[in-house]
N, C-alpha and C positions, 0 to 999 in steps of 0.2 A: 444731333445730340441736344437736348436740353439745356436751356439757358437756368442752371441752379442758382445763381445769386439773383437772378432776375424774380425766380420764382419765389423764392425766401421774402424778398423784397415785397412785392406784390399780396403774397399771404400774410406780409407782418400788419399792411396796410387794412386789412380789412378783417379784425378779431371778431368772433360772436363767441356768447356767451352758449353753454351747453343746452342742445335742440332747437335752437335759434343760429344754427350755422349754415344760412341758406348761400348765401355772395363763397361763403366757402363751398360749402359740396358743387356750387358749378361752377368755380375754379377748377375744383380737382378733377370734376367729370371731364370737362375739358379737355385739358392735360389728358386724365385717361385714355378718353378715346380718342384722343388722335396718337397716344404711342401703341394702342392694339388696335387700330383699325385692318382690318381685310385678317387677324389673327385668328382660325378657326380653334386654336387648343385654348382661347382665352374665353373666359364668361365673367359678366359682370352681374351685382346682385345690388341695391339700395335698400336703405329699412329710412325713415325719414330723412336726418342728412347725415347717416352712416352710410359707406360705400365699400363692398366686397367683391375683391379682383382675385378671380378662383384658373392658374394658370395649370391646364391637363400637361402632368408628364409625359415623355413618352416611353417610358418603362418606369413605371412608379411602384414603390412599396411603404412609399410614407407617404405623409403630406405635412410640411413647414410651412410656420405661419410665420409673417411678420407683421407688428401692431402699431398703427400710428397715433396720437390723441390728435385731435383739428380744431377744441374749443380755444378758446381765451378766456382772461380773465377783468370783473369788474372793474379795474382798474384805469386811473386817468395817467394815460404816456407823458412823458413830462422831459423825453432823452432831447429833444427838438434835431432829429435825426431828418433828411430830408424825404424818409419814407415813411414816419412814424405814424401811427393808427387816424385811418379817417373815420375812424368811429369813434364817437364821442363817449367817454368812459370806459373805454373798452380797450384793453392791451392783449398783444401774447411777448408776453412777460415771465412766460416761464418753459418757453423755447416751442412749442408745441410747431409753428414757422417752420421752425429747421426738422425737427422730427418729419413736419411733411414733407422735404424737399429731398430728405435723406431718404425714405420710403419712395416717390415717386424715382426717386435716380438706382434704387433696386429694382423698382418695376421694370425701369427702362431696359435695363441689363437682361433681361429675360423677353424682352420682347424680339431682341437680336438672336439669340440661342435661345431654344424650347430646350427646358431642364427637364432632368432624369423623373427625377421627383414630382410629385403635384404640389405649386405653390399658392399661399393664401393670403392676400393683404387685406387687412382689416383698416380703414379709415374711419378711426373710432370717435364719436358724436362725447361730448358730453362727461369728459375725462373727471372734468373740476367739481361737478354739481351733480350728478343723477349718475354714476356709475352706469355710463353707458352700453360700456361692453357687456356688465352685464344684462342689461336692457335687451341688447341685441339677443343672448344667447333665451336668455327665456322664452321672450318673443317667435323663436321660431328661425330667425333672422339667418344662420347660416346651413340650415335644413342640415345636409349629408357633407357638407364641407367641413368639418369636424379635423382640426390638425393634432396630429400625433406630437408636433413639439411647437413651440411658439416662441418667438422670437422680439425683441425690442431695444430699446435704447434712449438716455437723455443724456441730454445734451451738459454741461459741467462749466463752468463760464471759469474755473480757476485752474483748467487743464490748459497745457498749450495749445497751439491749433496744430491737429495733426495724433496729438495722442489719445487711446481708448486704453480704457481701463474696468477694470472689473475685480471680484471679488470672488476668494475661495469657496466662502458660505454665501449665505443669503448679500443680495446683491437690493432687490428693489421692496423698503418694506410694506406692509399692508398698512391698512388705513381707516378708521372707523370715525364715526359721525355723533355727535352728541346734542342732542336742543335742550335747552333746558328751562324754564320759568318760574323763578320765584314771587309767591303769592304772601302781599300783606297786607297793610292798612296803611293811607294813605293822610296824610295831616299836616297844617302848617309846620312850619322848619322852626318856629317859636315856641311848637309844645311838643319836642319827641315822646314825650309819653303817654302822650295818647295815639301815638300809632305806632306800627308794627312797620319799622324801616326794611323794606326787600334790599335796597341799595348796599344797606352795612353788612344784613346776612349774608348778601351775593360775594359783595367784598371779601370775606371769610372767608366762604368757601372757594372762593379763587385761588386765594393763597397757599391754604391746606393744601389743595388739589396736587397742586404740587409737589407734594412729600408723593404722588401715587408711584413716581420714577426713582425719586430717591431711595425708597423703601418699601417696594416691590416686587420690581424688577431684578432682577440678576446683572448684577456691574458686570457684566462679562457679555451681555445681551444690551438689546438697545431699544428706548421708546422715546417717545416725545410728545407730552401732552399739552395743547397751547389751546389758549382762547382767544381766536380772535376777532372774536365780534360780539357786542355786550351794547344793549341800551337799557335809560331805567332813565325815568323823569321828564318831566317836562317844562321846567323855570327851577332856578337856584332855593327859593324860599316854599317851594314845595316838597314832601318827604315821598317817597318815591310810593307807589302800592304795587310797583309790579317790576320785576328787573329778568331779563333775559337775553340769556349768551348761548354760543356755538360753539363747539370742541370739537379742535381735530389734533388727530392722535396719530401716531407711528408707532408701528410695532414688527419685532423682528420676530423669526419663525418662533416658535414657544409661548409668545408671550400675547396672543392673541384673546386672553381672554380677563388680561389684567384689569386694563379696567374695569370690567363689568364688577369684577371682583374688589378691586379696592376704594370703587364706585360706592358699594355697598356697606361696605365692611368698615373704611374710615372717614368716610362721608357724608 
């Protein structure tokens, strides 16, 4: 059996950022193939440091997938934990660790008993930055391995340990990406009038933006539009010529096309 807190331990140590998760994909290979070795119903597939573990039924009429994320995120760890990230700027910070520890410890359970079923694990590259999975799927990446239902899970740091939980409707929401750049004229901080401030316009429209959830959305539905990441200037007594942020957004089934809409309409 598997040592899981060791492994959690181990993967929390070593975070990369999405398509730069090398030290990860041969951890996990690792792991893999020494829990399928000598396993003829088991086949393995890689797309750069995405990893697909395709387990033959032996009376199949479906095939279940289950989904892991394995990147981390930009971020500097700061818990001073005696495992905490030996990568410099680099945490998983948003459980992705445990997602894989919980994944490989499903693996392992099928490499003891060959299931009914055909099973599909996806070690997904790239969760945080370049939507990986879909990466994989365009690319070619899981050919004829195509699951009829798909499976996953995160992790909830304000749940007990021990409890799962889930949701009647929509459970995990969609997620959309926004770059944006404000263009203007650039001038000491002594004459605003002679130039065209991006920083103040940006400021604005930060603000506004957030009327898009307030008064768009359906209070009965859910979204979440945040920016968080915005530069613009370069010293205090210069007036900015160029200001640019990142939006990321949450949306539940329906509401998938709001922003683009209220993007345009009161924006």
């Amino acid at each position: 059996m598997i040592d899981y807190l060791k492994i959690r331990r181990d993967l929390h140590q070593i975070p990369e950022i999405g398509l730069e998760e090398y030290k990860t994909h041969a951890y996990l290979m690792k792991v893999i193939d020494e829990l399928t070795a000598g396993l003829d119903y088991v086949e393995i597939r890689t797309w750069k440091t995405g990893i697909l573990v395709f387990f033959k039924g032996f009376s199949p009429n479906k095939t279940i997938g289950w989904r892991t994320d394995i990147d981390g995120l930009p971020i500097v760890e700061e818990t001073g934990l005696e495992f905490s990230s030996q990568h410099e700027g680099r945490m998983h910070a948003c459980g992705h660790d445990m997602h894989m520890t919980v994944a490989l410890g499903l693996l392992e359970q099928f490499t003891q008993e060959r299931p009914k079923n055909n099973l599909l694990f996806l070690f997904q590259p790239a969760e945080e930055n370049e939507a990986g999975g879909m990466l994989m799927y365009e690319d070619g990446a899981f050919g004829d391995w195509l699951p009829d239902e798909f499976y996953g899970l995160h992790v909830r740091p304000d749940l007990k340990v021990g409890d799962i939980a889930t949701n009647t409707g929509t459970l995990f929401a969609g997620t959309c990406e926004v770059k944006l750049t404000f263009k203007g004229k650039g001038g000491h901080a002594a004459f605003p009038h002679q130039a065209n401030d991006a920083l103040v316009a940006a400021s604005y429209f930060i603000t506004q933006v957030q009327t898009i959830v307030s008064r768009n959305v359906d209070p009965i539905e859910g979204a979440v539009v945040t920016f968080g990441a915005m530069q613009a200037g370069t010293t205090n007594n210069v007036i900015a010529d160029r200001f640019s942020a990142r939006n990321y957004s949450h949306f539940n089934h329906g509401n998938e096309s709001v922003d683009a809409k209220a993007f345009n309409r009161d924006c």
